[in-house]
C-alpha positions as CSV (number, residue, x, y, z in Angstrom):
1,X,5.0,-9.2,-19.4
2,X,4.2,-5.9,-21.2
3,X,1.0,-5.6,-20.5
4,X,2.5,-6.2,-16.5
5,X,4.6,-3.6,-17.3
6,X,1.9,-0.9,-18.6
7,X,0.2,-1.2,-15.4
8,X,2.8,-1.3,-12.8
9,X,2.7,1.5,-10.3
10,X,6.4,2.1,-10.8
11,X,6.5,4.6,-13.4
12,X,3.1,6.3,-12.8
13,X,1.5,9.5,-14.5
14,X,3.4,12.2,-13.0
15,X,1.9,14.1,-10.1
16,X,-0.7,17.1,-10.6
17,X,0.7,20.7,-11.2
18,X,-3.0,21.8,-10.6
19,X,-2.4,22.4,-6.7
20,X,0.5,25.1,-7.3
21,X,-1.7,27.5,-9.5
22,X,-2.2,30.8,-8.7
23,X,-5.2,32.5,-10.2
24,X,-4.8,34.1,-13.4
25,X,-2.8,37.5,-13.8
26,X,-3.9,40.0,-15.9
27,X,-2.8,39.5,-19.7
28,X,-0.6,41.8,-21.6
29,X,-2.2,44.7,-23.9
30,X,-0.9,42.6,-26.7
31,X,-2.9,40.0,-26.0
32,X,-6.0,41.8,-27.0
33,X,-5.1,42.3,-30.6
34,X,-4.0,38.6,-30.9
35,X,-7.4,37.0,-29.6
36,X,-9.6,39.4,-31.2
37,X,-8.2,37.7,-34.1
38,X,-11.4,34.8,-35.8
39,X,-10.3,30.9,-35.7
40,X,-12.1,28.7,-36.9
41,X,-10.9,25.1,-35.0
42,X,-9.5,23.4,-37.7
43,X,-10.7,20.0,-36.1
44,X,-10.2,17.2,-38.0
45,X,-13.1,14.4,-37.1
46,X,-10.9,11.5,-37.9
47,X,-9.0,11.7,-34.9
48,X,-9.4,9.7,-31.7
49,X,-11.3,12.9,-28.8
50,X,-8.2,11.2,-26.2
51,X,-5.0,11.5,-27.4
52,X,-2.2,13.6,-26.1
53,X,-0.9,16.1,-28.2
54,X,2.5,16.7,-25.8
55,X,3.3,12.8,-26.6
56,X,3.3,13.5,-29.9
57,X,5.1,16.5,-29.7
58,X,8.1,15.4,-27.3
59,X,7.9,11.6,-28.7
60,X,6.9,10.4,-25.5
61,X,6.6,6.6,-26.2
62,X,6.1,7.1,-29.7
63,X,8.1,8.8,-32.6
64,X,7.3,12.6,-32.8
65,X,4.5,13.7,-34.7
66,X,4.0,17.3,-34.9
67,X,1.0,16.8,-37.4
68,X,-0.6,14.8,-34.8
69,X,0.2,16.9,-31.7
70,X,-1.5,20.2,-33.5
71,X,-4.4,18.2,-34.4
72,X,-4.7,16.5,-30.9
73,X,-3.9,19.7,-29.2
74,X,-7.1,21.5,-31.2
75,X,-9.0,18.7,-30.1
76,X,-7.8,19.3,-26.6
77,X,-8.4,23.1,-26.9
78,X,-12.2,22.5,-28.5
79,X,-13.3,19.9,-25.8
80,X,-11.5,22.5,-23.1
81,X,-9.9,19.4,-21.7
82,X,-7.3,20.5,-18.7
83,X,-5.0,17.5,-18.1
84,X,-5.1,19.0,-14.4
85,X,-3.7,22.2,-15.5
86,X,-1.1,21.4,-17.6
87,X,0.9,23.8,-19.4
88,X,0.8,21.8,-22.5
89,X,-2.2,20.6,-22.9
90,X,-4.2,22.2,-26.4
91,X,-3.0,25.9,-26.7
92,X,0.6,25.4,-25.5
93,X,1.0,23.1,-27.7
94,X,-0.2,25.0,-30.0
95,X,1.7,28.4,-29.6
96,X,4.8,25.6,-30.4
97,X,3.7,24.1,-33.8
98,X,2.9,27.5,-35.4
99,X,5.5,29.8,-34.0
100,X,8.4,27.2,-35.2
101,X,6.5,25.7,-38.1
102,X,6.5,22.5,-36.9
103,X,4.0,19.8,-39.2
104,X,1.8,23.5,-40.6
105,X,3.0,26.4,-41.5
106,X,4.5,29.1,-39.4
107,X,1.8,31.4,-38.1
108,X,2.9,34.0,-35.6
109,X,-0.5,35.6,-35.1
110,X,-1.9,32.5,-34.5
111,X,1.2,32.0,-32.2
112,X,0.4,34.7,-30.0
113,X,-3.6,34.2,-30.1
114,X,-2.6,30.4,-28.4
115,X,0.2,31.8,-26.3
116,X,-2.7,34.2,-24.8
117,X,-5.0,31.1,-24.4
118,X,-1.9,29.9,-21.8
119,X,-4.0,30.2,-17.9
120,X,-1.0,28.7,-16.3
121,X,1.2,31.4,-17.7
122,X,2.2,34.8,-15.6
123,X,2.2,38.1,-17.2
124,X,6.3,38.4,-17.0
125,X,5.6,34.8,-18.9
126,X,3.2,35.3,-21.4
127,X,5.0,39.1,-22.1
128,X,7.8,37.5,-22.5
129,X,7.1,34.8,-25.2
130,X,5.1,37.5,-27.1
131,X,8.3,39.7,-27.5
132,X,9.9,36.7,-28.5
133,X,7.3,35.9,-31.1
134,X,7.9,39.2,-32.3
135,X,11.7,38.9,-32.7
136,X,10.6,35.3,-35.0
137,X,7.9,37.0,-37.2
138,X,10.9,39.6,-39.1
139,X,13.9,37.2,-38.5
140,X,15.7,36.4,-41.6
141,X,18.0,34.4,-40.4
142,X,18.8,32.2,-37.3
143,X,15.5,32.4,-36.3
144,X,14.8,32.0,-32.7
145,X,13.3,28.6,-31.7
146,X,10.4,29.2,-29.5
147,X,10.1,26.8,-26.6
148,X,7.6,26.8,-23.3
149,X,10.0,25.7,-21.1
150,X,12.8,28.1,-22.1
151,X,10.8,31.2,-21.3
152,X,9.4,29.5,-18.0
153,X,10.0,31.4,-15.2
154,X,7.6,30.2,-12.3
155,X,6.7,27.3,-10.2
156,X,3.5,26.2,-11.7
157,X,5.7,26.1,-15.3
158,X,8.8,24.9,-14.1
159,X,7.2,21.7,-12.5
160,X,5.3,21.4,-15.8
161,X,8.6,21.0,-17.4
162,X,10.0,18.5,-15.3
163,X,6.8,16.7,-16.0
164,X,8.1,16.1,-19.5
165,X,11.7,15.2,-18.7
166,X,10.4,12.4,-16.2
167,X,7.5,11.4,-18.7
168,X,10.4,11.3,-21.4
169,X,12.9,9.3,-19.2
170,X,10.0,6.9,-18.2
171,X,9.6,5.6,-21.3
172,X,13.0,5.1,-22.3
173,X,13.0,3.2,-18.6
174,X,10.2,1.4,-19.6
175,X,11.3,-0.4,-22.6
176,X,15.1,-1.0,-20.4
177,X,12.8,-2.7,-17.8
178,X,10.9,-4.6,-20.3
179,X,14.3,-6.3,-21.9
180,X,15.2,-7.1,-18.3
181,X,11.9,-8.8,-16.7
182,X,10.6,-10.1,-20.0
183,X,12.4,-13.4,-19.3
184,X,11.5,-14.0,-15.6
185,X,9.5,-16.8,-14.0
186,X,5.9,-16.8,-12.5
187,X,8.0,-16.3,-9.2
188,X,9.9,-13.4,-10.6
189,X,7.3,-11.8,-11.8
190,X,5.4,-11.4,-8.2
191,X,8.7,-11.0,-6.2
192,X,9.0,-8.1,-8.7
193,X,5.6,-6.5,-8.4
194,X,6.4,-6.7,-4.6
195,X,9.4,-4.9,-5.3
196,X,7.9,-2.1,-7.7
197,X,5.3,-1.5,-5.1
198,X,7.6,-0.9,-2.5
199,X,9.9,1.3,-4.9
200,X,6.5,3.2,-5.2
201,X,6.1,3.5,-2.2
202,X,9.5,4.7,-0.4
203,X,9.5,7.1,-3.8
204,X,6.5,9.0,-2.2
205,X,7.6,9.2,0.9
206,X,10.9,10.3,-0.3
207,X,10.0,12.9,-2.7
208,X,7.4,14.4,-0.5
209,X,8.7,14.0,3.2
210,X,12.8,14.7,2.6
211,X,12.3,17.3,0.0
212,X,12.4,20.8,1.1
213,X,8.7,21.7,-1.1
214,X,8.3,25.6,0.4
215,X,8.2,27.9,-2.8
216,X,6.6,28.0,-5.8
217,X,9.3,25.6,-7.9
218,X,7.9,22.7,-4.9
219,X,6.3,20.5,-7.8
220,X,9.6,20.5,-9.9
221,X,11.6,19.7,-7.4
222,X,9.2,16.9,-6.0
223,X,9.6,15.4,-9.9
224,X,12.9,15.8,-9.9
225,X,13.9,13.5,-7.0
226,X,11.4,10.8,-8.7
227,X,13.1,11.1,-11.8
228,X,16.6,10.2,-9.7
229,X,14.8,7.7,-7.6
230,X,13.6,5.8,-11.1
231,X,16.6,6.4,-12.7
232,X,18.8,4.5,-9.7
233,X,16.3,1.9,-9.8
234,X,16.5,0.7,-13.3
235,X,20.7,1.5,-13.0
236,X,20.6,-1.1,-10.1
237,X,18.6,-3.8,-11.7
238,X,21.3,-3.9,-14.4
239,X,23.9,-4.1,-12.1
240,X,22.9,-6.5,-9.7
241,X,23.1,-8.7,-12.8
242,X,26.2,-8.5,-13.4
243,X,28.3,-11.1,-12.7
244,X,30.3,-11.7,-9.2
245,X,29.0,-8.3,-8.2
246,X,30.6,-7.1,-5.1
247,X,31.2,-4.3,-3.2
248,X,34.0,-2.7,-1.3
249,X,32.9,-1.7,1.6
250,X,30.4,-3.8,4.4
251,X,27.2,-3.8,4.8
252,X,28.0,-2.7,8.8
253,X,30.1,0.1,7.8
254,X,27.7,1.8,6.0
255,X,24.7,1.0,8.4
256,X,26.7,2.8,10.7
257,X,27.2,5.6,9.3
258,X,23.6,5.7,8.3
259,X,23.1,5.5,12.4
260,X,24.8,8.4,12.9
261,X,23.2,10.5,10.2
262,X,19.7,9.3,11.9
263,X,20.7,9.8,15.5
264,X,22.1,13.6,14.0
265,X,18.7,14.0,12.2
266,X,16.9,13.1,15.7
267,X,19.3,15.7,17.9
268,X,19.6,18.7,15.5
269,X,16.6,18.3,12.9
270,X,13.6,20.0,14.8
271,X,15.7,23.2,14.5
272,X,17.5,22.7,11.6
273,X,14.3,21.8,9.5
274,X,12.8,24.9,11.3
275,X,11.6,27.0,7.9
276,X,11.5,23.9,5.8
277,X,8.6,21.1,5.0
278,X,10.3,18.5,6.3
279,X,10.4,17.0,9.7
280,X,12.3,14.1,11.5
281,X,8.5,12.4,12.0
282,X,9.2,12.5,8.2
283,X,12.3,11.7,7.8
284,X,11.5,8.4,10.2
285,X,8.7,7.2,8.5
286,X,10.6,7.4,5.2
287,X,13.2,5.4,6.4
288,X,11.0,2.7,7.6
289,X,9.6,2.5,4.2
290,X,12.8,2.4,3.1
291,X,13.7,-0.7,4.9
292,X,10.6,-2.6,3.6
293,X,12.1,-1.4,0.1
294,X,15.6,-2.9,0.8
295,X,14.1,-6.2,1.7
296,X,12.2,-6.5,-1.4
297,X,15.1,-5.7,-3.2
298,X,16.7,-8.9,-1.5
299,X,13.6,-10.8,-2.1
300,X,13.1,-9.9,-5.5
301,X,17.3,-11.0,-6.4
302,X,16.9,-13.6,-4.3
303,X,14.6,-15.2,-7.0
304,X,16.3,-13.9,-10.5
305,X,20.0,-13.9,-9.2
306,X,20.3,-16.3,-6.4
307,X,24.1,-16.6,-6.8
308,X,24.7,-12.8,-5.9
309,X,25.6,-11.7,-2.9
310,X,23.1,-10.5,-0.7
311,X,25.2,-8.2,1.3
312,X,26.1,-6.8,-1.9
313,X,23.1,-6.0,-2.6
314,X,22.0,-4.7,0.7
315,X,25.0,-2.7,0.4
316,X,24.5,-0.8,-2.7
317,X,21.0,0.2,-1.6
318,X,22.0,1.3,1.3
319,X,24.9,3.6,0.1
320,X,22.3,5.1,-1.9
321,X,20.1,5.9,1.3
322,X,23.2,7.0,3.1
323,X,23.4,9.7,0.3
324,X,19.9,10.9,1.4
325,X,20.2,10.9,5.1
326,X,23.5,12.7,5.2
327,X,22.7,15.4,2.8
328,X,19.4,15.8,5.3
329,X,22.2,16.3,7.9
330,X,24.8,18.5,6.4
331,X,22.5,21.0,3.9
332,X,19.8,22.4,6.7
């Protein structure tokens, strides 16, 4: 079931950053100084050319390791592989372990040399974490942690960030789901591949057709509704299996009040969305995803709980898309 698991489109490698860069501004003066300075690699041959130093450095699925996420992240640096852009991938990883110390010792020209190497960083960025690196070489005390995502402050890095809290909440839902499906049947296990494929799928459409994605911070926010939409999924697998789950409401009363939200969205939503990426085409095709994604929720409890209430069940998912529709109607 694991191995099921590990390959599920569910909990998928988060979407690309690369698309939201801008080309490279020009660096600070300080910069100069700090990659004038020699380095000599410090590769160690032992370890595998493909691991990921930010998995060991945030404990993504694993316990952290920041001995193994400076030596991954040199590896990453000396093969010049991009991870599509990311912000962490070799030398901001790098500016992390030897500004704060972490598995080597603290080494702030070093620091700054990596923190130059940054190409998804901005000048305001890349000034400011300098300044900062500064303010941690002749602290005594209380010395400043230094952290990528504390001193982002553009798109391209802020959807970087988000990156890690969903990569980091994935695996902590990964190893929920696996204690929940572990025991199912042959039939369980392809009414719930059915119903991870349409999770997958209504999570697209969601995350990319209701979101709002003008500005730079689009990518963040696009990661951020996934990491809600995973986060209710796993939430509801636990509690459809609780026992005599109800709800308090109908299943018609909330249907209808999702009718009105659509039939508002219809009226008002060509000029309300006027500004915005999202349309009521959108918004329609994501609700008929949606659908298809309740149904294999029914399917899928249908099979594992049979003595739940199937209302019930049609009810709580669509309370959660009643959320969505009327905050499309009321925010724009």
């Amino acid at each position: 079931m694991k191995t099921f698991l590990l390959l599920a489109l569910l909990f998928c490698t988060p979407v690309s950053m690369a698309a939201q860069a801008d080309a490279p501004e020009p660096q600070p003066a300080a910069c100069a100084a700090a990659l004038a300075k020699p380095f000599d690699g410090g590769l160690d041959p032992h370890v595998p050319p493909d691991c990921d130093s930010s998995a060991y450095y945030y404990g993504i699925g694993r316990d952290k390791d920041y001995v193994a996420a400076r030596v991954c992240a040199l590896i990453e640096r000396y093969n010049k592989v991009d991870k599509d852009g990311s912000l962490f991938t070799g030398a901001g990883i790098l500016s992390m372990v030897y500004a704060n110390g972490e598995g080597t010792p603290r080494d702030i020209d070093l620091a700054k040399r990596f923190t130059c190497e940054i190409k998804e960083a901005d000048f305001a960025e890349t000034d400011a974490r300098l300044k900062l690196l500064d303010k941690i070489a002749v602290a005594t005390k209380d010395v400043p942690h230094f952290d990528l995502c504390k001193t982002a402050s553009n798109g391209t890095s802020w959807g970087w960030c988000e990156s890690i809290e969903l990569r980091l909440h994935d695996a902590k839902r990964y190893d929920e789901m696996v204690k929940i499906v572990e025991g199912l049947t042959p039939q369980g296990v392809e009414a719930f591949k059915a119903l991870q494929t349409a999770e997958g799928d209504f999570e697209t459409l969601r995350s990319e057709k209701e979101i709002d994605l003008t500005g730079a911070a689009r990518g963040a926010w696009t990661l951020q509704e996934q990491d809600r939409l995973r986060a209710q999924f796993v939430s509801d697998l636990k509690l459809f299996s609780t026992a005599g789950y109800s709800q308090p409401v109908t299943l018609a009363t909330v249907e209808a009040l999702i009718n009105k939200d659509l039939a508002s969205i219809r009226l008002n939503g060509p000029k309300n969305f006027q500004g915005t990426t999202i349309t009521v085409a959108g918004v329609e095709e994501t609700q008929r995803t949606w659908l298809k994604y309740r149904a294999a929720w029914l399917a899928y409890e249908g099979v594992v709980n049979p003595t739940v209430s199937s209302d019930a069940i049609a009810t709580q998912i669509s309370r959660e898309r009643l959320t969505h529709l009327h905050k499309l109607n009321t925010t724009f």
